[in-house]
C-alpha positions as CSV (number, residue, x, y, z in Angstrom):
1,X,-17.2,14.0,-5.2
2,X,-15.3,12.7,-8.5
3,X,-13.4,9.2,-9.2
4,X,-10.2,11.3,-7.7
5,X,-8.7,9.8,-4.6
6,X,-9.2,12.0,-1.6
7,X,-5.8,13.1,0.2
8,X,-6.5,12.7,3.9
9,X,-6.5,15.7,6.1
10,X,-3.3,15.0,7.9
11,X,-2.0,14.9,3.9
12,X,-0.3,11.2,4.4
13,X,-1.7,9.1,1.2
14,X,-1.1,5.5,2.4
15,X,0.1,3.4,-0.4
16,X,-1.7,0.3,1.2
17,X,-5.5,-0.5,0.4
18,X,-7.4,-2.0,2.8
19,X,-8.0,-5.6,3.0
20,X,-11.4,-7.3,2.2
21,X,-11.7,-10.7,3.8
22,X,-15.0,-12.7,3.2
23,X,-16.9,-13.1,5.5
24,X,-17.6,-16.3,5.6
25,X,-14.4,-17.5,7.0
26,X,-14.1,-16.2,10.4
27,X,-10.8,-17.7,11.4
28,X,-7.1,-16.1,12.5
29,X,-6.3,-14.5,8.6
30,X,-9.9,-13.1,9.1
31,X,-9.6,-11.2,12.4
32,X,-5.7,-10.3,11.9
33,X,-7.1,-8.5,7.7
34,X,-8.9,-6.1,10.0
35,X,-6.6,-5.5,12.3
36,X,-4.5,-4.7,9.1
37,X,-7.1,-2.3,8.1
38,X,-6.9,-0.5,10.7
39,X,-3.3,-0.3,10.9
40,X,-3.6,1.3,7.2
41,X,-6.3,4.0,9.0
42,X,-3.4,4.8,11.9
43,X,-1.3,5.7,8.8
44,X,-3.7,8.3,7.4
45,X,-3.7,10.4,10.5
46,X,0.2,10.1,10.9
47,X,0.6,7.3,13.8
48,X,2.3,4.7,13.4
49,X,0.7,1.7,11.4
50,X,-0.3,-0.5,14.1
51,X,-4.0,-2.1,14.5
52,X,-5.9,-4.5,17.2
53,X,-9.2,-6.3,17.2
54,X,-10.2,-8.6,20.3
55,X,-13.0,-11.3,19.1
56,X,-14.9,-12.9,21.8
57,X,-17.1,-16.4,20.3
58,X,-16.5,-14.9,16.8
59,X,-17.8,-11.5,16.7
60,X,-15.4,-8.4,17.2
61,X,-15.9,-6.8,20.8
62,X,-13.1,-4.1,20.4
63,X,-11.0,-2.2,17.9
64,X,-8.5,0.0,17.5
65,X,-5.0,1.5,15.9
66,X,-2.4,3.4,17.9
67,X,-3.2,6.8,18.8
68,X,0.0,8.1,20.9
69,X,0.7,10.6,18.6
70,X,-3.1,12.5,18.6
71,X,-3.6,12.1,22.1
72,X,-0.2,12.8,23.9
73,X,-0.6,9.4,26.1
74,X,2.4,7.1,25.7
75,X,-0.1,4.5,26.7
76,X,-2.5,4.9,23.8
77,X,-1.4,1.7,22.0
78,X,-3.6,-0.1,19.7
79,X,-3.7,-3.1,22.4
80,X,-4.1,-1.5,25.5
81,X,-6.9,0.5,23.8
82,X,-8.8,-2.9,22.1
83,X,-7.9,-3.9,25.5
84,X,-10.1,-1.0,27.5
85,X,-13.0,-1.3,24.8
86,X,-13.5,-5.0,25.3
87,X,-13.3,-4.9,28.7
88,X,-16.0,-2.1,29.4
89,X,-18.1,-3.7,26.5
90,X,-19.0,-7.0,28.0
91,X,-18.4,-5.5,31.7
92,X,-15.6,-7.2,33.0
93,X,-11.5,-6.4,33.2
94,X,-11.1,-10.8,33.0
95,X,-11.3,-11.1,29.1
96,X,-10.4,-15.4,29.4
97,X,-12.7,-16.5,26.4
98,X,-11.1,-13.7,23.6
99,X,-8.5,-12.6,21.3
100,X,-6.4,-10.3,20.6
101,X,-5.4,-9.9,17.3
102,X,-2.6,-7.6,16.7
103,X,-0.3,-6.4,12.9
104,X,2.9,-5.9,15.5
105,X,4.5,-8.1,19.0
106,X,3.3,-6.7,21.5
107,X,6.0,-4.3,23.5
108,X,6.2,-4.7,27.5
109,X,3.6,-2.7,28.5
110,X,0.7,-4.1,25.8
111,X,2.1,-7.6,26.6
112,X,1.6,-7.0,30.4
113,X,-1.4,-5.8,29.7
114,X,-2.2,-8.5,28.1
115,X,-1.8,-10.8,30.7
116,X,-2.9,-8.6,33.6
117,X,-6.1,-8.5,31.5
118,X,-6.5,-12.4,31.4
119,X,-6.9,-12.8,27.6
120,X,-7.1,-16.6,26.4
121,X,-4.7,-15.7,23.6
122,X,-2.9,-13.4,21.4
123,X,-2.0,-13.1,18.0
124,X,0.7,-11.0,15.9
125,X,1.9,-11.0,12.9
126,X,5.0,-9.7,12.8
127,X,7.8,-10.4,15.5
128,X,9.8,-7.5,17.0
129,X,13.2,-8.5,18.1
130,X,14.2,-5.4,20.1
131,X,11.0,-4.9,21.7
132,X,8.3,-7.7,21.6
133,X,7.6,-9.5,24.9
134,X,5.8,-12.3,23.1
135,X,8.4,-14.3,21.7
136,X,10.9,-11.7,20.7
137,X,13.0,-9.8,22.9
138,X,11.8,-12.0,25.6
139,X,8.6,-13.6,26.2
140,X,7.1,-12.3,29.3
141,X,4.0,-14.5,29.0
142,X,6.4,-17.3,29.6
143,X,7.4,-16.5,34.0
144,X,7.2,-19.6,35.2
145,X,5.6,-17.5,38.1
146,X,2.7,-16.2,36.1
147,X,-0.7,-17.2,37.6
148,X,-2.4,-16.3,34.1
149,X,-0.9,-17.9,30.5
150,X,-1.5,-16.7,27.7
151,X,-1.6,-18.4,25.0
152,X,0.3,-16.8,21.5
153,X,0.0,-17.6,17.9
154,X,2.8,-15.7,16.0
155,X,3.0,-14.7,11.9
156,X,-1.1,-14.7,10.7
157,X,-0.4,-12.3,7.7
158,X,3.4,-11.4,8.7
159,X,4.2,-10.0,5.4
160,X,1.8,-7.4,4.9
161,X,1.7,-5.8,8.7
162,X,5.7,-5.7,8.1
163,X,5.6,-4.0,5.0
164,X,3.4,-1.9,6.2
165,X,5.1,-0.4,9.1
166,X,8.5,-0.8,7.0
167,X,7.1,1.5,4.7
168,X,5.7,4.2,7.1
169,X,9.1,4.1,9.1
170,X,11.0,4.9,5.7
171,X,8.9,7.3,4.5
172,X,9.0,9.0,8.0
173,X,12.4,9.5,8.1
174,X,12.8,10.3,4.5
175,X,10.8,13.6,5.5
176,X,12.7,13.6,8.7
177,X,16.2,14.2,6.2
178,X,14.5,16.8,4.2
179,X,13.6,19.0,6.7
């Protein structure tokens, strides 16, 4: 192939290149650059911009974007899938000693999930007032009743995971008026 940028099949050119972190530096702007990458791969196959890594002692264990639209499963957020890979990659559901990096707050279900999956700590980028559980809307990991905390690290690269899914949202319904 040429120098000509390819148009993906789904026909969606995102306007956002990829990140390129060094790797040298393996800290939160590190782990949260790939999660943005990934959010810019959900884009180019039409689901909404959202991406997760889990890091267990520094190296990535899981990752993944959303993928409710392709599969038909409500459930198929980026989180709850990073969430299912990590698990069954070092063999156990109690993830204590990782990460979750994540370009959006988690909603309800990925912030239970969260919790219900033990994992030391979470962090976002970009806070969602309506429906983030993690600081939010509410913050679920806070029930006093809880017999798991989580700990949460909020706005590692908040400008460019909200721009991001700012920009898919309006060009979604900008092709939702002109049909």
């Amino acid at each position: 192939m040429t120098g000509e940028s390819q148009i993906p099949p789904s026909g969606l050119v995102c306007p956002f290149e990829k990140l390129r972190p060094s790797q040298l530096i393996r800290d939160d702007a590190f782990f949260m650059s790939l999660a943005f990458n990934l959010a810019v791969d959900a884009w180019r196959i039409d689901e909404v911009p959202i991406g997760a890594i889990i890091e267990r002692g520094g190296e990535i264990i899981a990752a993944a974007h959303n993928e409710v639209e392709r599969t038909g499963d409500p459930t198929a957020h980026a989180e709850i899938l990073a969430i299912t890979q990590a698990s069954k990659k070092i063999g156990d559901w109690r993830l204590n000693d990782c990460t979750l990096y994540v370009t959006k707050e988690p909603c309800p279900m990925c912030s239970g999930a969260s919790i219900m999956s033990r994992l030391g700590r979470v962090v976002y980028a970009w806070g969602d007032p309506k429906m983030g559980c993690m600081g939010g809307a509410t913050e679920l990991h806070s029930l006093p009743k809880l017999n798991h905390r989580v700990t949460v690290t909020r706005g590692i690269l908040e400008d460019p995971c909200r721009e991001i899914l700012q920009a898919y949202f309006v060009m979604k319904r900008g092709k939702d008026l002109a049909n």
